[in-house]
mmCIF entry with sequence, helices, sheets and N, C-alpha, C, O atoms, coordinates in Angstrom:
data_MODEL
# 
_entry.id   MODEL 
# 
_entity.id                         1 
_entity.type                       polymer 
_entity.pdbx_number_of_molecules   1 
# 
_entity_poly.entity_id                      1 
_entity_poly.type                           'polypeptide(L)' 
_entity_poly.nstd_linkage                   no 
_entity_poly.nstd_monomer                   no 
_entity_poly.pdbx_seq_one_letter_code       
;(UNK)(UNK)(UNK)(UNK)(UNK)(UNK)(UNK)(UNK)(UNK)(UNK)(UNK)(UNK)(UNK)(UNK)(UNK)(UNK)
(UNK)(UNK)(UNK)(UNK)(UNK)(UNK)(UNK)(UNK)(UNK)(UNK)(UNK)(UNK)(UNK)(UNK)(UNK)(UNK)
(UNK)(UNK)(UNK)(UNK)(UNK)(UNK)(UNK)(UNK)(UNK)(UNK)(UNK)(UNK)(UNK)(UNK)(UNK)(UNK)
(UNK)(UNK)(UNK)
;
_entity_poly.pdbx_seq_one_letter_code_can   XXXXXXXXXXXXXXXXXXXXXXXXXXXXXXXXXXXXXXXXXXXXXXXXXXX 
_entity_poly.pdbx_strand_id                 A 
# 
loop_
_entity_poly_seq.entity_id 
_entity_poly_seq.num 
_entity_poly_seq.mon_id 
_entity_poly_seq.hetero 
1 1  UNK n 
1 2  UNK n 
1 3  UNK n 
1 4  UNK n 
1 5  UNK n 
1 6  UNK n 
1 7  UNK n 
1 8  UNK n 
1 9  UNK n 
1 10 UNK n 
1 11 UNK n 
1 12 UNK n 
1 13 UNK n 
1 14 UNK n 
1 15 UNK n 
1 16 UNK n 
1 17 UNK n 
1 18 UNK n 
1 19 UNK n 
1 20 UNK n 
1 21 UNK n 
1 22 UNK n 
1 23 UNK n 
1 24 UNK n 
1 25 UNK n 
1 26 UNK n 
1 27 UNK n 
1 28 UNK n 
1 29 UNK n 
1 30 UNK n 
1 31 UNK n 
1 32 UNK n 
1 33 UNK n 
1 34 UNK n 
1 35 UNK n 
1 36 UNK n 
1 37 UNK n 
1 38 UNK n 
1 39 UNK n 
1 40 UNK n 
1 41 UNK n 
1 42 UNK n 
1 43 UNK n 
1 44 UNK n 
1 45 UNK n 
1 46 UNK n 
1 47 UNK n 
1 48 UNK n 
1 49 UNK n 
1 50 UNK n 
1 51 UNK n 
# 
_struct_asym.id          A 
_struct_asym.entity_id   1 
# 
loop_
_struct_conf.conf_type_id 
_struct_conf.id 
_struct_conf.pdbx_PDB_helix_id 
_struct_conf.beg_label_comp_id 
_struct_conf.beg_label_asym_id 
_struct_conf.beg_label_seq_id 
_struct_conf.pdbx_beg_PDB_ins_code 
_struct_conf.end_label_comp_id 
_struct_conf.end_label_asym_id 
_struct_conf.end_label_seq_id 
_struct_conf.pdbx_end_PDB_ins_code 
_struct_conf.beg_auth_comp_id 
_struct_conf.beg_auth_asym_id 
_struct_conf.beg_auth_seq_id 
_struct_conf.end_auth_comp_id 
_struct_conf.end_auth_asym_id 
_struct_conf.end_auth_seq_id 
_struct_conf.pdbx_PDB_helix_class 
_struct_conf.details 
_struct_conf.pdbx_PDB_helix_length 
HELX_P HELX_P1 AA1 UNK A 2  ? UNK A 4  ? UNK A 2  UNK A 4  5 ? 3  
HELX_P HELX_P2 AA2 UNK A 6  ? UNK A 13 ? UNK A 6  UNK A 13 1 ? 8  
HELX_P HELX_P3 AA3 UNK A 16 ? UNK A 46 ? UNK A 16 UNK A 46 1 ? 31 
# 
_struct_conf_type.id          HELX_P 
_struct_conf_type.criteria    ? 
_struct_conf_type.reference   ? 
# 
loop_
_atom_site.group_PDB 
_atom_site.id 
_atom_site.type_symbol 
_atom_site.label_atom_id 
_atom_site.label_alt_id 
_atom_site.label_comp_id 
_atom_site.label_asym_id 
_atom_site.label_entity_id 
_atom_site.label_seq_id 
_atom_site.pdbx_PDB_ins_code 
_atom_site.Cartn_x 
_atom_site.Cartn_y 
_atom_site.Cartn_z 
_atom_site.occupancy 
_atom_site.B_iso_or_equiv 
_atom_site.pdbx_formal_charge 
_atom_site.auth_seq_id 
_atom_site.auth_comp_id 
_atom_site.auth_asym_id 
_atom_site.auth_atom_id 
_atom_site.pdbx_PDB_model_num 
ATOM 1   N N  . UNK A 1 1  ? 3.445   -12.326 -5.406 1.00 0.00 ? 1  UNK A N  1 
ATOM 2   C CA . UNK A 1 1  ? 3.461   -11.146 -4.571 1.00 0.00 ? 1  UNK A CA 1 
ATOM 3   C C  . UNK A 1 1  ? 4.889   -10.881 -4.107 1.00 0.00 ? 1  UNK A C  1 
ATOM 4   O O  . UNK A 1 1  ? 5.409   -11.654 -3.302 1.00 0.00 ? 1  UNK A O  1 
ATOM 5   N N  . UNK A 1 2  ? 5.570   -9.779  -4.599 1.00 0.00 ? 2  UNK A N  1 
ATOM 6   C CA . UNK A 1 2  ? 6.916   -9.388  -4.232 1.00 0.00 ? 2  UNK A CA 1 
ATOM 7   C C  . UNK A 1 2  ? 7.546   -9.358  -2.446 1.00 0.00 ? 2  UNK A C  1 
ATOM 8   O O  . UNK A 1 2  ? 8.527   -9.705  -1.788 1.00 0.00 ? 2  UNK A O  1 
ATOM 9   N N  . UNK A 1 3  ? 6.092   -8.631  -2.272 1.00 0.00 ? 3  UNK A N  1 
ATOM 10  C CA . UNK A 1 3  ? 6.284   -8.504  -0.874 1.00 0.00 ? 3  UNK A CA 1 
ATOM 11  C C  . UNK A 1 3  ? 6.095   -10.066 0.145  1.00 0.00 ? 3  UNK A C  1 
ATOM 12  O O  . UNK A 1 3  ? 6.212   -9.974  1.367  1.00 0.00 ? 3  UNK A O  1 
ATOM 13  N N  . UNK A 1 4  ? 5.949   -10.744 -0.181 1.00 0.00 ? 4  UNK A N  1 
ATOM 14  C CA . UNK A 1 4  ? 6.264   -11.944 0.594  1.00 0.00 ? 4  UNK A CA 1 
ATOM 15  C C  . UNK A 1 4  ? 7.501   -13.054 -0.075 1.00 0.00 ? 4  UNK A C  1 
ATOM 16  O O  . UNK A 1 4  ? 7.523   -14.269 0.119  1.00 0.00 ? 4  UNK A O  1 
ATOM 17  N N  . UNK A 1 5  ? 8.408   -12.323 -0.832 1.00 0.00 ? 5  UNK A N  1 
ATOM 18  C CA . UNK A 1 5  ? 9.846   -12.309 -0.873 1.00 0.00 ? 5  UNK A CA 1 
ATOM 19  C C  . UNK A 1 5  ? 10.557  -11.589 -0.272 1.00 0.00 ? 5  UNK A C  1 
ATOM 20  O O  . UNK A 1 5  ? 11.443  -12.238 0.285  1.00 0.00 ? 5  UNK A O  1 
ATOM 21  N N  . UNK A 1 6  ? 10.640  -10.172 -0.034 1.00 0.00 ? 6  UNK A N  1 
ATOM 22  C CA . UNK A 1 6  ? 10.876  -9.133  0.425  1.00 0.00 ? 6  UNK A CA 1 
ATOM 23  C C  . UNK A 1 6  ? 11.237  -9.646  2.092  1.00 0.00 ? 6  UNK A C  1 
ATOM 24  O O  . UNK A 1 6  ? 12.280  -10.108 2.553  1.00 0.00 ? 6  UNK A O  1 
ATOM 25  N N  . UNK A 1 7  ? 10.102  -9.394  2.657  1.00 0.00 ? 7  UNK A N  1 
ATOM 26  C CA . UNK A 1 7  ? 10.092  -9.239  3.896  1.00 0.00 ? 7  UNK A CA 1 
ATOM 27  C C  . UNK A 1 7  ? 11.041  -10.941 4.537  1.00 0.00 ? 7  UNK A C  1 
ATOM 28  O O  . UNK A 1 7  ? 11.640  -10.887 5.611  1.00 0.00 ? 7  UNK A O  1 
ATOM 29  N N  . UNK A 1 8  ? 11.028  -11.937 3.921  1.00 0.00 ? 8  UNK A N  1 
ATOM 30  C CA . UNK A 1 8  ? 11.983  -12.887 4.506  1.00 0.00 ? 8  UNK A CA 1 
ATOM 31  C C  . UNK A 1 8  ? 13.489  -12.540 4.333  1.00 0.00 ? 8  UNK A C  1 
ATOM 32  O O  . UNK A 1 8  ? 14.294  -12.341 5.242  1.00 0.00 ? 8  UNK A O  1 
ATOM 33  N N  . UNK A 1 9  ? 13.687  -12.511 3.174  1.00 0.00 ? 9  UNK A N  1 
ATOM 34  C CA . UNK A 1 9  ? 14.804  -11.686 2.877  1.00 0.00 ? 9  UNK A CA 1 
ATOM 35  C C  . UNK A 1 9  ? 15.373  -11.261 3.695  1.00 0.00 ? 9  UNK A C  1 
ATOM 36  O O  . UNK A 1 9  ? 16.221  -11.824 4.387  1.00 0.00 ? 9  UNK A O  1 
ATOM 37  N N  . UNK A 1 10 ? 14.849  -9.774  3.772  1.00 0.00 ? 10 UNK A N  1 
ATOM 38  C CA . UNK A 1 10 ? 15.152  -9.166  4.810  1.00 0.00 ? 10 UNK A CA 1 
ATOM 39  C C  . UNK A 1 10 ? 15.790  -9.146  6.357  1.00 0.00 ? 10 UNK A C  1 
ATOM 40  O O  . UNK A 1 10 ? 16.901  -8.825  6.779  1.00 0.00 ? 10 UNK A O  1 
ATOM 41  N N  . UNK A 1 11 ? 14.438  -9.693  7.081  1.00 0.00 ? 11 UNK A N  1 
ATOM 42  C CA . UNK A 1 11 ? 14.701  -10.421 8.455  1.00 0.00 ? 11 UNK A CA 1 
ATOM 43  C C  . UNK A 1 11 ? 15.886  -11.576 8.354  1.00 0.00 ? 11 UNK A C  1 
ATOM 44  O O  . UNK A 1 11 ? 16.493  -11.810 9.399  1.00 0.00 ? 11 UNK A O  1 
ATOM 45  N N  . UNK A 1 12 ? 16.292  -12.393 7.030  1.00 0.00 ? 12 UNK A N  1 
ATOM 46  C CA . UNK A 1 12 ? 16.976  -13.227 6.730  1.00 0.00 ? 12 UNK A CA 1 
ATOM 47  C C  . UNK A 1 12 ? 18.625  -12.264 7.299  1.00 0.00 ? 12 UNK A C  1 
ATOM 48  O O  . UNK A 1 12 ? 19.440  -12.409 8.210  1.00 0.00 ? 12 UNK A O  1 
ATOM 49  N N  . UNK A 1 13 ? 18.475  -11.489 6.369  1.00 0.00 ? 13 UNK A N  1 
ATOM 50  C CA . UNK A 1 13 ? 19.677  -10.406 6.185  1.00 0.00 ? 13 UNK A CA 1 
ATOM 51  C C  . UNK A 1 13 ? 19.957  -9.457  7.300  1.00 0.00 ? 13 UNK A C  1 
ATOM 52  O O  . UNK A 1 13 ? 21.009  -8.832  7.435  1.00 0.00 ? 13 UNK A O  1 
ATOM 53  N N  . UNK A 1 14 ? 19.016  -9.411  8.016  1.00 0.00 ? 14 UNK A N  1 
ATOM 54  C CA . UNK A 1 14 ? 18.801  -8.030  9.355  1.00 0.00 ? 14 UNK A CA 1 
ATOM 55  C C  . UNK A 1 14 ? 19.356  -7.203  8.463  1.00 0.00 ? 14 UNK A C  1 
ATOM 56  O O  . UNK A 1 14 ? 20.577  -7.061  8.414  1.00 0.00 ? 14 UNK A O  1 
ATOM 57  N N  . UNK A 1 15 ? 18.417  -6.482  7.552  1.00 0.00 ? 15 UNK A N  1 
ATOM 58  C CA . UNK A 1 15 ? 18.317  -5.500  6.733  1.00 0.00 ? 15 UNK A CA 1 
ATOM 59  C C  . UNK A 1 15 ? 16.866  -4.522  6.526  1.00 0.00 ? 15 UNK A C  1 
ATOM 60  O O  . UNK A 1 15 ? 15.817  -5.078  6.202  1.00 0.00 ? 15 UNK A O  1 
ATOM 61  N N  . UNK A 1 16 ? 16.906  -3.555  6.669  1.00 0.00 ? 16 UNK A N  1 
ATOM 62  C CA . UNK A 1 16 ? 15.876  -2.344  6.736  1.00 0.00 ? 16 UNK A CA 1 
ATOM 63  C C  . UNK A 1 16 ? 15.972  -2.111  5.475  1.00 0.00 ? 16 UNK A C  1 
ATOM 64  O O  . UNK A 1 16 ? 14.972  -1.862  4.802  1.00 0.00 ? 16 UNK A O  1 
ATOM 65  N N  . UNK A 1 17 ? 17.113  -2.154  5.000  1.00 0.00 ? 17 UNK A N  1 
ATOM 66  C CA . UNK A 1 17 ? 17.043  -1.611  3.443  1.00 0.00 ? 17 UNK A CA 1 
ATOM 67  C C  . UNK A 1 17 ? 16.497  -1.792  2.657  1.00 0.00 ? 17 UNK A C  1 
ATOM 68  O O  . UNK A 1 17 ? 15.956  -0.900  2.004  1.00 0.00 ? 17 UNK A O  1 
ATOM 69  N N  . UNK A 1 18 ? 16.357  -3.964  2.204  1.00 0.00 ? 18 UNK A N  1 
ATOM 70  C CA . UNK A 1 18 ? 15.511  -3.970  1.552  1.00 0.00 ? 18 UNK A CA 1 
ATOM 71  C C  . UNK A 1 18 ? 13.832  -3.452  1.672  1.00 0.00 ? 18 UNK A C  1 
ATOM 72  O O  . UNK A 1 18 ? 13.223  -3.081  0.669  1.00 0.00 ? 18 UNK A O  1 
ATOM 73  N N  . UNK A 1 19 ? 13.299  -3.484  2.830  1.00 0.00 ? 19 UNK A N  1 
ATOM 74  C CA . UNK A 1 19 ? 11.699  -2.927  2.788  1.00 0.00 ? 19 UNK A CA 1 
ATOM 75  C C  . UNK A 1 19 ? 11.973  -1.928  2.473  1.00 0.00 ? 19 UNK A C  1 
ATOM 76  O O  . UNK A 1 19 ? 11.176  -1.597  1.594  1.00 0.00 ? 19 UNK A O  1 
ATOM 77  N N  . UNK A 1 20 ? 13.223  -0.563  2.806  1.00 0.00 ? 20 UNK A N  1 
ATOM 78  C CA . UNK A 1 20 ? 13.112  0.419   2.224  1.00 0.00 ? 20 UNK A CA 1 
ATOM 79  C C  . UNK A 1 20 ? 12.862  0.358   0.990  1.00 0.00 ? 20 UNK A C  1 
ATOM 80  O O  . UNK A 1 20 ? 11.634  0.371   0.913  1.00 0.00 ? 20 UNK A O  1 
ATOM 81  N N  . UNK A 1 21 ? 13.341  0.293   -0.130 1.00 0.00 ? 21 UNK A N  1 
ATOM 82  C CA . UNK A 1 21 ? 13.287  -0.205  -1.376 1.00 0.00 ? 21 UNK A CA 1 
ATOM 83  C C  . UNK A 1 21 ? 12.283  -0.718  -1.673 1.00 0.00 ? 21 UNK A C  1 
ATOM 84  O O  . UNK A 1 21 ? 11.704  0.041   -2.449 1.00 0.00 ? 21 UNK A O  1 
ATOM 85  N N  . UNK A 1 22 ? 11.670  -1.673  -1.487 1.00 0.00 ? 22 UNK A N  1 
ATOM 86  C CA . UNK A 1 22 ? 10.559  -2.514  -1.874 1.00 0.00 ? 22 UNK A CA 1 
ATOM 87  C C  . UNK A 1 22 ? 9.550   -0.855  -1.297 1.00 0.00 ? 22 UNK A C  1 
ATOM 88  O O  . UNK A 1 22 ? 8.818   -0.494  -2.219 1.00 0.00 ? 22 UNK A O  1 
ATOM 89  N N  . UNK A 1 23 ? 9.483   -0.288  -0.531 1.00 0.00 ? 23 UNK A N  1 
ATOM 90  C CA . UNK A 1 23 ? 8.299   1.070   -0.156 1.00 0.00 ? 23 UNK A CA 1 
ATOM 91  C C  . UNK A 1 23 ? 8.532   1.647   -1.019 1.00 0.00 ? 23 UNK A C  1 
ATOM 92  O O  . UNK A 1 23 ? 7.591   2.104   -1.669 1.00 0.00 ? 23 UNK A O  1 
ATOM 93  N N  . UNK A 1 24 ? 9.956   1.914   -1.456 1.00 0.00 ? 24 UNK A N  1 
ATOM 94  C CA . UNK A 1 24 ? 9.917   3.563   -2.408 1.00 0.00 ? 24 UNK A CA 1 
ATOM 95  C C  . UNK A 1 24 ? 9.358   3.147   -4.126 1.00 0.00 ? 24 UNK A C  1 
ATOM 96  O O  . UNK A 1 24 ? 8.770   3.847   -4.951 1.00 0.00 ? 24 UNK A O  1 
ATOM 97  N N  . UNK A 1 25 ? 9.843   1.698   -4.195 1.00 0.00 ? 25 UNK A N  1 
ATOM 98  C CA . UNK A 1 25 ? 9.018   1.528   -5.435 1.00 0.00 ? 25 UNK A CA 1 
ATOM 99  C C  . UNK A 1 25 ? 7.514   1.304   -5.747 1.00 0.00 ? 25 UNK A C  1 
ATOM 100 O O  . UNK A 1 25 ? 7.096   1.421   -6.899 1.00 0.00 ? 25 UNK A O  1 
ATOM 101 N N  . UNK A 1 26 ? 6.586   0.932   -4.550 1.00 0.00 ? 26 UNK A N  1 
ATOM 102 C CA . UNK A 1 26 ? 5.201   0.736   -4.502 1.00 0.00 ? 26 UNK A CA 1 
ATOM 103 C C  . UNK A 1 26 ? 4.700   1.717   -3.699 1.00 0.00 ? 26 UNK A C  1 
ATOM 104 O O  . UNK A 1 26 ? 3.581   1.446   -3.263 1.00 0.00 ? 26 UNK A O  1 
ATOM 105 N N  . UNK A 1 27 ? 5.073   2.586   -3.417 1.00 0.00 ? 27 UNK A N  1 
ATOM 106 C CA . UNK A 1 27 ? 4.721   3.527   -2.538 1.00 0.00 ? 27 UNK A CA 1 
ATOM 107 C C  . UNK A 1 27 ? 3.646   4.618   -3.226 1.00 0.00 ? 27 UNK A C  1 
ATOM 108 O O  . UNK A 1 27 ? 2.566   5.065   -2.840 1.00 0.00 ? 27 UNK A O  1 
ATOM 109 N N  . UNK A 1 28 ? 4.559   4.861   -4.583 1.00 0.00 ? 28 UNK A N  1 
ATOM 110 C CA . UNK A 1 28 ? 3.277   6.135   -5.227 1.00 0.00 ? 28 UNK A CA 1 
ATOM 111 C C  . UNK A 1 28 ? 2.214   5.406   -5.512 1.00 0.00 ? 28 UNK A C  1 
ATOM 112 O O  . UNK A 1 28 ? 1.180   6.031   -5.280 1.00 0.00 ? 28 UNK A O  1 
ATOM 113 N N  . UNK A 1 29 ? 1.937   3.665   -6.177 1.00 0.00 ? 29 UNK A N  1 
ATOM 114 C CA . UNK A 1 29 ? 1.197   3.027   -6.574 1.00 0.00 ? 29 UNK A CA 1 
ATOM 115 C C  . UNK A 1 29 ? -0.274  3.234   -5.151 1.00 0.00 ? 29 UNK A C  1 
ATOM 116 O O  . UNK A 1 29 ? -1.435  3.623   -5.280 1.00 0.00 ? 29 UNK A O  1 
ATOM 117 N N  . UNK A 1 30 ? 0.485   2.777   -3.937 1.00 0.00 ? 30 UNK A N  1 
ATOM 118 C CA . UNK A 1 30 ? -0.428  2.922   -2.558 1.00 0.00 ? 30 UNK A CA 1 
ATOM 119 C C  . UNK A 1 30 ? -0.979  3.975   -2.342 1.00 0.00 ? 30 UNK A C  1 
ATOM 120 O O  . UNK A 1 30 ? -2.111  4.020   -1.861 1.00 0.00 ? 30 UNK A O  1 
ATOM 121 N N  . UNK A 1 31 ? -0.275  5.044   -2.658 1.00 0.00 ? 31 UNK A N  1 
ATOM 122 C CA . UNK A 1 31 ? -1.035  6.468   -1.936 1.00 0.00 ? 31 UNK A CA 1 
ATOM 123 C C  . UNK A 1 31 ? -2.364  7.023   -3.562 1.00 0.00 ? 31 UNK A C  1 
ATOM 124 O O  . UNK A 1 31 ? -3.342  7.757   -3.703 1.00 0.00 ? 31 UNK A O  1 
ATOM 125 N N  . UNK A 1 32 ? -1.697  6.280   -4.244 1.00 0.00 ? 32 UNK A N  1 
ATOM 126 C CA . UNK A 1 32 ? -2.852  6.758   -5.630 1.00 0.00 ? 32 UNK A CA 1 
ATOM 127 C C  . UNK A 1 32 ? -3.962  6.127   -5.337 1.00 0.00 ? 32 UNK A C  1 
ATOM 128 O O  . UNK A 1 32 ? -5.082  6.547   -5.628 1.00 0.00 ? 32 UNK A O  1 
ATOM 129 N N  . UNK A 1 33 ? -3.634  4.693   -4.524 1.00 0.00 ? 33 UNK A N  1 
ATOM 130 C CA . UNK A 1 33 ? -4.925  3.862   -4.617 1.00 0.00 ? 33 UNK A CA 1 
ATOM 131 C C  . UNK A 1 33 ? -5.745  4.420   -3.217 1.00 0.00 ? 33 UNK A C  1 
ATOM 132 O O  . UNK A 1 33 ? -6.949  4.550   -2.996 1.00 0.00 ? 33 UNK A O  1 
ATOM 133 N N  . UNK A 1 34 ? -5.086  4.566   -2.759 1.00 0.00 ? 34 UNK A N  1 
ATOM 134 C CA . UNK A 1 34 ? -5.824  5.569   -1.185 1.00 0.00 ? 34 UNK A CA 1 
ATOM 135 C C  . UNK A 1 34 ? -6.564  6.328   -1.911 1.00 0.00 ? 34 UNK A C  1 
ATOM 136 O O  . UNK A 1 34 ? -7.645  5.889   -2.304 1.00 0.00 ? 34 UNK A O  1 
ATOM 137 N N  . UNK A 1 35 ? -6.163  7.579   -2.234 1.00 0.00 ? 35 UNK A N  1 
ATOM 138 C CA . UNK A 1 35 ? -6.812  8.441   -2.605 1.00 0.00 ? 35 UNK A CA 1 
ATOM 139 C C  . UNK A 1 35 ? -8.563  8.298   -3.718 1.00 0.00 ? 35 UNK A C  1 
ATOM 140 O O  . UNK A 1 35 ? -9.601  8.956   -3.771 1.00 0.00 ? 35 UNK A O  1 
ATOM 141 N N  . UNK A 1 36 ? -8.154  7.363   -4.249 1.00 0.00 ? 36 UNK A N  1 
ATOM 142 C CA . UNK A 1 36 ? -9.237  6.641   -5.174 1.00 0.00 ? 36 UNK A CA 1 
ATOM 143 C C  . UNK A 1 36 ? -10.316 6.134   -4.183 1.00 0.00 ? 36 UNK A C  1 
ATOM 144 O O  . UNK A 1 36 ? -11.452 6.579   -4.346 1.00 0.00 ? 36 UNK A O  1 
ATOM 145 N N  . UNK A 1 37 ? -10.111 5.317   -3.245 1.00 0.00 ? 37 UNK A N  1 
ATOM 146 C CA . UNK A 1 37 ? -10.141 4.910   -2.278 1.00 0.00 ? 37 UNK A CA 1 
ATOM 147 C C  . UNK A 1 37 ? -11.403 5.967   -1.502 1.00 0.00 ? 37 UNK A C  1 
ATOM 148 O O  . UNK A 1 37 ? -12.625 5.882   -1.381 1.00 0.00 ? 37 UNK A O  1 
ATOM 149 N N  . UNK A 1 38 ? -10.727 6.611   -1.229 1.00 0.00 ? 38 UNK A N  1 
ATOM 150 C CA . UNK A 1 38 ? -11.102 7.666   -0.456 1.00 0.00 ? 38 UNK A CA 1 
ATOM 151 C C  . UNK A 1 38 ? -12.394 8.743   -1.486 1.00 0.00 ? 38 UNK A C  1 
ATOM 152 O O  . UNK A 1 38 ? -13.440 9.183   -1.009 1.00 0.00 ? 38 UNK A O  1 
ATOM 153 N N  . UNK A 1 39 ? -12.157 8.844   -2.205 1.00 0.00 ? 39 UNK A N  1 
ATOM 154 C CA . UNK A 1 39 ? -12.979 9.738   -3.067 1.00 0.00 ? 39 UNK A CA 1 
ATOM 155 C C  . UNK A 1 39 ? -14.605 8.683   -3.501 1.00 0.00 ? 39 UNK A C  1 
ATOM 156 O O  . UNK A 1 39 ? -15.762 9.067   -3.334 1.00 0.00 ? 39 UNK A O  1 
ATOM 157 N N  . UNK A 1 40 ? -14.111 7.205   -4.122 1.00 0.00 ? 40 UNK A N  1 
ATOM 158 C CA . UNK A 1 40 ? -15.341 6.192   -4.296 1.00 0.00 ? 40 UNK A CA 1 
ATOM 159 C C  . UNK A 1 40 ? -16.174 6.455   -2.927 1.00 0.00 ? 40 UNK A C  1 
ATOM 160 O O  . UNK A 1 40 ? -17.360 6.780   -2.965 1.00 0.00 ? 40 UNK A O  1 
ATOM 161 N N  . UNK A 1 41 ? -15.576 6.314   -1.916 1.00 0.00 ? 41 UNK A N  1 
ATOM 162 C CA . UNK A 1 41 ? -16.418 6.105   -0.631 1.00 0.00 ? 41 UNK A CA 1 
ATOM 163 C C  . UNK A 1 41 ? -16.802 7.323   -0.329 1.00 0.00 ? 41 UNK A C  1 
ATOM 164 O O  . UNK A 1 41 ? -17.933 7.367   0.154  1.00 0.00 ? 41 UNK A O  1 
ATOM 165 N N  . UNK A 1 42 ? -16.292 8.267   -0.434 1.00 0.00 ? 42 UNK A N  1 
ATOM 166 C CA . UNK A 1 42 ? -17.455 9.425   -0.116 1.00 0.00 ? 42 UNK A CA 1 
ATOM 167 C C  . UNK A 1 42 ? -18.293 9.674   -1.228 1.00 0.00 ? 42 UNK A C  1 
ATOM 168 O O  . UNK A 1 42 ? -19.483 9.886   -0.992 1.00 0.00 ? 42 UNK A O  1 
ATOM 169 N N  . UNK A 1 43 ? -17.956 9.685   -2.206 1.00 0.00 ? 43 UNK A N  1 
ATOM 170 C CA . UNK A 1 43 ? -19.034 9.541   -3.407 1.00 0.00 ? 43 UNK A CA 1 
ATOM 171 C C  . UNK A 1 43 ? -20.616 8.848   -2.763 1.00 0.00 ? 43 UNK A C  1 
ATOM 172 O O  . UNK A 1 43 ? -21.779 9.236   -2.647 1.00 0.00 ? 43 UNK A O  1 
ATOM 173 N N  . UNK A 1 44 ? -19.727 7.470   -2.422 1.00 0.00 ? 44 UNK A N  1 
ATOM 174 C CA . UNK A 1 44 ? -21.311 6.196   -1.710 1.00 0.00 ? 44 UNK A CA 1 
ATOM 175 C C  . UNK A 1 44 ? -21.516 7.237   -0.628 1.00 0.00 ? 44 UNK A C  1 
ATOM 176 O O  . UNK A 1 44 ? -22.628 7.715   -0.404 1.00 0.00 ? 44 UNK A O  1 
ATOM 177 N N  . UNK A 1 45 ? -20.609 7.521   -0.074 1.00 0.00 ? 45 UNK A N  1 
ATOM 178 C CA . UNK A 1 45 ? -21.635 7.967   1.639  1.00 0.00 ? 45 UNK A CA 1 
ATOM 179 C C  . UNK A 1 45 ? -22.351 9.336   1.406  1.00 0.00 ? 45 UNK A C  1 
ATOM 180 O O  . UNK A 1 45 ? -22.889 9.683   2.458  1.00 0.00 ? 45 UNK A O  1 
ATOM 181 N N  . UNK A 1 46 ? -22.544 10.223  0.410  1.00 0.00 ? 46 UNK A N  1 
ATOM 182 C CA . UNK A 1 46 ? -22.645 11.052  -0.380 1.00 0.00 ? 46 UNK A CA 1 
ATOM 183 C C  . UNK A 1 46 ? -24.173 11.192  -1.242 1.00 0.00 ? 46 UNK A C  1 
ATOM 184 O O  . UNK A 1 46 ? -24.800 12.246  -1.347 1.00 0.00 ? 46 UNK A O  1 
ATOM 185 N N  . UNK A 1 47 ? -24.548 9.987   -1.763 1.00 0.00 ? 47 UNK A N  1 
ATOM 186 C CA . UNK A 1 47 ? -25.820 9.538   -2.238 1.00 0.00 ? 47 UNK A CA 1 
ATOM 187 C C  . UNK A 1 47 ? -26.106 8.337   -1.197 1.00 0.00 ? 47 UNK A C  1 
ATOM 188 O O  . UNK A 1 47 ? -26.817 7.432   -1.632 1.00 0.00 ? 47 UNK A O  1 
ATOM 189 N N  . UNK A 1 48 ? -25.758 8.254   -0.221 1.00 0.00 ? 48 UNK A N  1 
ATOM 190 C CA . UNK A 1 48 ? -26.542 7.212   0.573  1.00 0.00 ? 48 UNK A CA 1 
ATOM 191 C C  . UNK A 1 48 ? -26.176 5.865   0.773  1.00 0.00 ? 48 UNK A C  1 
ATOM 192 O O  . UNK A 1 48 ? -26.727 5.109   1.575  1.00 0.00 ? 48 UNK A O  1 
ATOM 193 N N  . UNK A 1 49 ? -25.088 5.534   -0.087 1.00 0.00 ? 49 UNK A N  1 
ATOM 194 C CA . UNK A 1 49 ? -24.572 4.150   -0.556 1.00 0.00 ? 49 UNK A CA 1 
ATOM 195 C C  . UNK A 1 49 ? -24.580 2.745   0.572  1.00 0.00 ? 49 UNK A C  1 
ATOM 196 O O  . UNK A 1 49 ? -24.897 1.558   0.654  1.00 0.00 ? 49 UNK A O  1 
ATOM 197 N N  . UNK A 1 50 ? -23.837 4.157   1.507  1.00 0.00 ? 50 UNK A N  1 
ATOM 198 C CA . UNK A 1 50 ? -22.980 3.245   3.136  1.00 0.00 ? 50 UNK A CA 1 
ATOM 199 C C  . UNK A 1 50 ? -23.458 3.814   3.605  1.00 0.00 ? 50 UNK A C  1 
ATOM 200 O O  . UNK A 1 50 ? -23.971 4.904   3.350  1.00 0.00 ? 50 UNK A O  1 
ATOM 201 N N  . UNK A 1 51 ? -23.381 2.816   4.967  1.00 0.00 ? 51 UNK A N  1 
ATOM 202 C CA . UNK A 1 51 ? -23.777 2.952   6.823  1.00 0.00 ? 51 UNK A CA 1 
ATOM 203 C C  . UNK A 1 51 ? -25.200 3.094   6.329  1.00 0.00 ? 51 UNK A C  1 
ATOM 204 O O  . UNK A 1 51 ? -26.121 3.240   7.133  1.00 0.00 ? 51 UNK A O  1 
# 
């Protein structure tokens, strides 16, 4: 997992930059999976799935 290199690093360095960086490259990956995310579950809550 990148991100638990990242973030020591960082605090190591008192640097913002690197998490910047480490966000802008996983960032579109996160908001695609949201959205997926978001669409499965109303699908379920939709036919009854959840709650």
């Amino acid at each position: 997992m990148p991100d638990l290199r990242v973030l020591p690093k960082a605090l190591q360095e008192q640097s913002a930059q690197r998490i910047r960086d480490f966000e802008e490259l996983f960032e579109p990956l996160g908001l695609t999976a949201l959205a997926i995310a978001f669409v499965v579950v109303g699908g379920l809550i939709r036919v009854g799935g959840v709650g």
